[in-house]
C-alpha positions in Angstrom: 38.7 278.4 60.6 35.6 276.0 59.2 37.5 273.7 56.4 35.9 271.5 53.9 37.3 269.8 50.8 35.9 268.6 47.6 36.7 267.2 44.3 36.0 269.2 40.7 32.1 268.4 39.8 31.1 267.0 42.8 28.6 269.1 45.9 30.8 271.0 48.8 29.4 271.3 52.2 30.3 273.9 54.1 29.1 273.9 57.9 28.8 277.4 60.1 27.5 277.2 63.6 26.7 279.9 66.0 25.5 280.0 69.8 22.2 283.2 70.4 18.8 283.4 71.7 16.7 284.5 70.0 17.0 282.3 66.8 19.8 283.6 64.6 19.6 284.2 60.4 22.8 283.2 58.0 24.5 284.4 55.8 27.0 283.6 53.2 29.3 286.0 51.6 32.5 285.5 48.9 34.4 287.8 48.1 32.6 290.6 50.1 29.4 289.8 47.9 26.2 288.0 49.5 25.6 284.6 48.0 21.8 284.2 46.6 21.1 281.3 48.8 18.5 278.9 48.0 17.6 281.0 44.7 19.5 279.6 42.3 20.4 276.0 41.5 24.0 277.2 42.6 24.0 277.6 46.5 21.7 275.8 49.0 21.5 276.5 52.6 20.0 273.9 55.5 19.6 275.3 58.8 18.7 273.2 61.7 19.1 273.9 65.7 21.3 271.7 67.4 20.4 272.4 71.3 18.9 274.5 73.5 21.8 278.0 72.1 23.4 276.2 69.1 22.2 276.6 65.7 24.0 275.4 62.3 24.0 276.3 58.6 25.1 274.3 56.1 26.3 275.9 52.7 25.4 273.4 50.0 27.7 274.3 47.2 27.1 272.2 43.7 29.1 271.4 40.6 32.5 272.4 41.9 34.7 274.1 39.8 38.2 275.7 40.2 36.8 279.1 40.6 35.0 277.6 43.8 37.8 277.2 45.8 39.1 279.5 48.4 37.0 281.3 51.2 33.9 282.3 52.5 32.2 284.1 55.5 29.3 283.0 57.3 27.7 285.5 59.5 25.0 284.7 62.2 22.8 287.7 63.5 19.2 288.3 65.8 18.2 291.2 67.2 20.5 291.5 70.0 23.7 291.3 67.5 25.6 289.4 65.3 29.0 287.4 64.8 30.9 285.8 61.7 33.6 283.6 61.3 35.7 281.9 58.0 35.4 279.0 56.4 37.7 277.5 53.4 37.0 275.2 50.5 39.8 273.2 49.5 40.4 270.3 47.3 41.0 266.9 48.5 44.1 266.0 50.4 45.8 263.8 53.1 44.4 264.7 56.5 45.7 266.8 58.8 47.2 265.2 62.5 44.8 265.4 65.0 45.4 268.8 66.9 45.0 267.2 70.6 46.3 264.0 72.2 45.5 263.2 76.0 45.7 260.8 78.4 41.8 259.7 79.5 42.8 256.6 81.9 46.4 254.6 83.3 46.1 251.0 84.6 49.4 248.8 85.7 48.9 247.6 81.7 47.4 249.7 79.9 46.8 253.6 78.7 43.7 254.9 77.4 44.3 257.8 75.0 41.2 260.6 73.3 42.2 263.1 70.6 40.7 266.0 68.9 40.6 264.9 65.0 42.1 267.6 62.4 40.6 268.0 59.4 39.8 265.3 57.3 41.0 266.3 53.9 37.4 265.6 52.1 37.7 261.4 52.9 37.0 259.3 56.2 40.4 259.5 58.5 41.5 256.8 60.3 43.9 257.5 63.0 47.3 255.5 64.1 48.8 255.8 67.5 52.8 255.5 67.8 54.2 254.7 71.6 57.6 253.7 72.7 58.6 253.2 76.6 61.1 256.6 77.6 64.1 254.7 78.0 64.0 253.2 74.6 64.3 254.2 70.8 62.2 251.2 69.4 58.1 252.5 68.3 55.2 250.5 68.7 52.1 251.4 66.9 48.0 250.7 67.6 45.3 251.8 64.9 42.3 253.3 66.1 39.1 252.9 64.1 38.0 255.2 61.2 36.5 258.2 62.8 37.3 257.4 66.1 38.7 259.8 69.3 39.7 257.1 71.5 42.2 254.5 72.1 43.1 251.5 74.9 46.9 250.4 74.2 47.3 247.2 76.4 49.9 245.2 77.0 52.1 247.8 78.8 54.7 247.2 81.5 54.3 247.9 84.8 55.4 251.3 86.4 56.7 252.5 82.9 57.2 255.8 81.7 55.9 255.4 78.0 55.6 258.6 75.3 52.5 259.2 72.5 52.1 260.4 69.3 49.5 260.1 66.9 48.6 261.0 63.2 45.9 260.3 60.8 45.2 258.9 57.4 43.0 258.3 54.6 42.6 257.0 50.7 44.9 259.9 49.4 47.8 259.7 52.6 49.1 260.3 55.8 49.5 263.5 57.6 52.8 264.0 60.3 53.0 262.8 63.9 52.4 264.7 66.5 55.7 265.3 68.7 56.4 262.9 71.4 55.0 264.8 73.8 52.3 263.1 75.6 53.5 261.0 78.7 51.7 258.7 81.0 53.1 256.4 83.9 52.0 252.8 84.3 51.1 251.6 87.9 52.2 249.3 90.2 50.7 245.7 89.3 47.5 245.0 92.0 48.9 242.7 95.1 47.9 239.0 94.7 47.1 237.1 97.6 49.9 234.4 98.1 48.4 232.4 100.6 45.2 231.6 98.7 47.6 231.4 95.2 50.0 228.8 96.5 49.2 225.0 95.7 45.3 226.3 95.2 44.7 226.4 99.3 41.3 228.2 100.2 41.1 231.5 101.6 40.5 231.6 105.6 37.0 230.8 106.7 35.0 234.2 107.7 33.9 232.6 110.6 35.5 230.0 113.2 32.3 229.3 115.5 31.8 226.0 116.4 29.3 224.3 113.6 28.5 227.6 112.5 26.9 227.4 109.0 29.7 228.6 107.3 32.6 226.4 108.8 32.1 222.6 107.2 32.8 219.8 110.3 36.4 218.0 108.9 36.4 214.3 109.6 38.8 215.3 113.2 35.8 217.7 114.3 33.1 214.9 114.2 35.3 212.5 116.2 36.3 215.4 118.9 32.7 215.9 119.0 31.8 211.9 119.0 34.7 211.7 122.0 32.8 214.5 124.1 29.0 212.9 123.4 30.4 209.7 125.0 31.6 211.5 128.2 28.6 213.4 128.7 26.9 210.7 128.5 28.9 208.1 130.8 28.9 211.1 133.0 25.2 211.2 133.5 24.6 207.1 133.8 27.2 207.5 136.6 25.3 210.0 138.7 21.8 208.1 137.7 23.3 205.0 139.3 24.6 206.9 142.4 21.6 208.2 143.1 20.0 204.8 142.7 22.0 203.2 145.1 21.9 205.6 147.7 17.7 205.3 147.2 17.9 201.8 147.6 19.7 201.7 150.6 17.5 204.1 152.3 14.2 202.4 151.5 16.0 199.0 153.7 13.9 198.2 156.8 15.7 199.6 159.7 17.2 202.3 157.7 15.1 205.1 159.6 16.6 208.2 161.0 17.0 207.2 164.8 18.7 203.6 164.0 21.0 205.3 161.5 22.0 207.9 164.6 22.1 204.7 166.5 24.5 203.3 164.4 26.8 206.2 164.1 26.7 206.1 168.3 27.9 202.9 168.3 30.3 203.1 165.4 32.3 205.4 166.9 33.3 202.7 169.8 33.9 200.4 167.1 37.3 199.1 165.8 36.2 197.0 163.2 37.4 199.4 160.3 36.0 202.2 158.2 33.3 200.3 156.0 31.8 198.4 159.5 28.5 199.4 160.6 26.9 198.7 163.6 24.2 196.4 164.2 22.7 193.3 163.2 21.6 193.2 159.1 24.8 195.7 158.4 21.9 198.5 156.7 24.3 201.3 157.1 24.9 202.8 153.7 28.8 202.9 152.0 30.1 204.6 149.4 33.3 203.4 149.1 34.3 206.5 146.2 35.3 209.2 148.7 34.7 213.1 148.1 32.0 212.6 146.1 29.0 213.7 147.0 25.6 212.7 145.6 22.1 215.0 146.2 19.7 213.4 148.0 22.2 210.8 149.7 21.7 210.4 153.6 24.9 208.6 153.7 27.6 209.9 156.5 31.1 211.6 154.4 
C-alpha cells in the first residue's frame, strides 16, 4: 500500500506507479467515486514516464482537511488491460522502521549495511543503526545520514560474530528497532609481512644477478670486485712477460733450430745439472717455473 502524510491546510502528494506498454491513463477514485482530476482547483494530477515500462501519477491534493484523510485507489489501464492498487493519506507521524536490513560487504573491521526505508511519516527520516558483538549485552550505535540506505560501521574486531538492528527518526519521533536479527562475521585480519616489518629492513631484492640494474653494489661488492680486477690483470702482465722472454731468447744468434738440437745431443752426456746447456755463449733457453707452458715458446719441458 502507497502511504503519504500531511498536515491540515497544507498540499498532499500521493504517488501511483504502474509498469504497461502501450502508455497507460490514471485514475483516482474515493470512496468508489472518480475524482475530477485537473478540473477543479481541488485535485491535480502529474504524469510523467520513468523508463522504458514504468509510468507514474502523482495525485496533487490541496488544502487538507480532516475529511481528506483515509484512502484512495489509483487505477492504471491501455488497451491491453488494466491494474489498481491503494494508496492512504495520513497525518503526520514518527516514521515507520525501515522494513529491510542486509549485509552489503564484511572486512576483518568493518560491516557495511543497506536497508529498505519505511515510510517517512510526512518529514525527512534519518536512520540509526544499533550493533552489539553476540557474546555481549552492551549496544553500540552509528547514524546514517538523512535519507540514506547505507551504512559502513568500522572499528570492528576481528573474526567477531556481531548482530544489527536499525530504526528511523524524524522531527515528530522515533519509530521501533528492528529485531536483532541480522548477523555478519568479521574476518581474519590480512597477514603482515614480519620480515620487512621488523626494525624497518627492506624486502628481498627481485633480482640477485651480479650488477644487475636492480641490485645496488654494497661497499664489500666493489672491493670483491676491485680484488678480482687486480688478478686479471696481474694474470695477463705475467703471461705478456713469458711470452717476451721466450721471444727474446729465440731471436739470440746461434739460437737456430739445428744448434738447439745440437745442444739437446750434447746435453744429454752432460752432468752439469738441469739448468746447463751445452755449448759456448750458454743460448739455450730456461724457464726455471716448471709445468707451465707458454704458446709460442720453443723452449724444451
Amino acid at each position: 500500500m502507497l502511504r503519504a502524510a500531511s498536515g491540515p491546510g497544507e498540499q498532499a502528494r500521493l504517488p501511483c506507479r504502474a509498469q504497461a506498454a502501450p502508455e497507460p491513463t490514471f485514475h483516482w477514485i474515493r470512496s468508489g467515486q472518480e475524482l475530477s482530476v485537473n478540473q477543479t482547483s481541488k485535485y491535480k494530477a502529474i504524469q510523467r514516464q520513468l523508463d522504458p515500462l514504468t509510468y507514474e501519477s502523482i495525485l496533487l491534493i490541496e488544502r487538507i482537511a480532516s475529511s481528506d484523510y483515509g484512502e484512495y485507489e489509483c487505477r492504471a489501464r491501455n488497451d491491453l488491460g488494466s491494474g489498481s492498487g491503494i494508496g492512504r493519506l495520513d497525518v503526520k507521524s514518527a516514521p515507520d522502521p525501515p522494513t529491510t536490513l542486509t549485509v552489503l560487504n564484511v572486512t576483518h573491521d568493518s560491516v557495511t549495511l543497506g536497508w529498505e526505508p519505511g515510510f517517512d511519516g510526512g518529514h525527512r527520516a534519518s536512520y540509526r543503526i544499533r550493533y552489539r558483538e553476540a557474546s555481549s549485552e552492551r549496544y553500540r550505535y552509528e547514524d546514517g545520514p538523512p535519507n540514506g540506505r547505507q551504512l559502513t560501521v568500522t572499528g570492528l574486531r576481528s573474526n567477531t560474530l556481531y548482530l544489527f538492528s536499525a530504526m528511523a527518526a524524524n522531527v515528530l519521533g522515533e519509530s521501533r528497532y528492528l529485531p536483532d536479527l541480522t548477523r555478519a562475521q568479521t574476518r581474519d585480519p590480512p597477514p603482515t609481512d614480519t620480515a620487512s616489518s621488523v626494525l624497518g629492513s627492506k624486502p628481498p631484492l627481485e633480482s640477485s644477478s651480479f650488477l644487475g640494474p636492480s641490485s645496488p653494489v654494497g661497499p664489500s661488492g666493489l672491493v670483491l670486485l676491485g680484488i678480482g680486477v687486480a688478478a686479471g690483470i696481474c694474470l695477463v702482465l705475467l703471461n705478456i712477460l713469458l711470452i717476451g722472454f721466450c721471444l727474446y731468447r729465440r731471436g739470440l744468434p746461434g739460437a737456430s733450430p739445428g744448434a738447439h738440437r745440437a745442444r739437446r745431443g750434447r746435453h744429454k752426456h752432460s752432468n752439469t745439472g738441469p739448468y746447463a746447456a751445452g755449448g759456448s755463449g750458454g743460448n739455450g733457453c730456461f724457464l726455471p717455473i716448471a709445468k707451465w707452458s707458454v704458446s709460442g715458446c720453443p723452449c724444451p719441458a
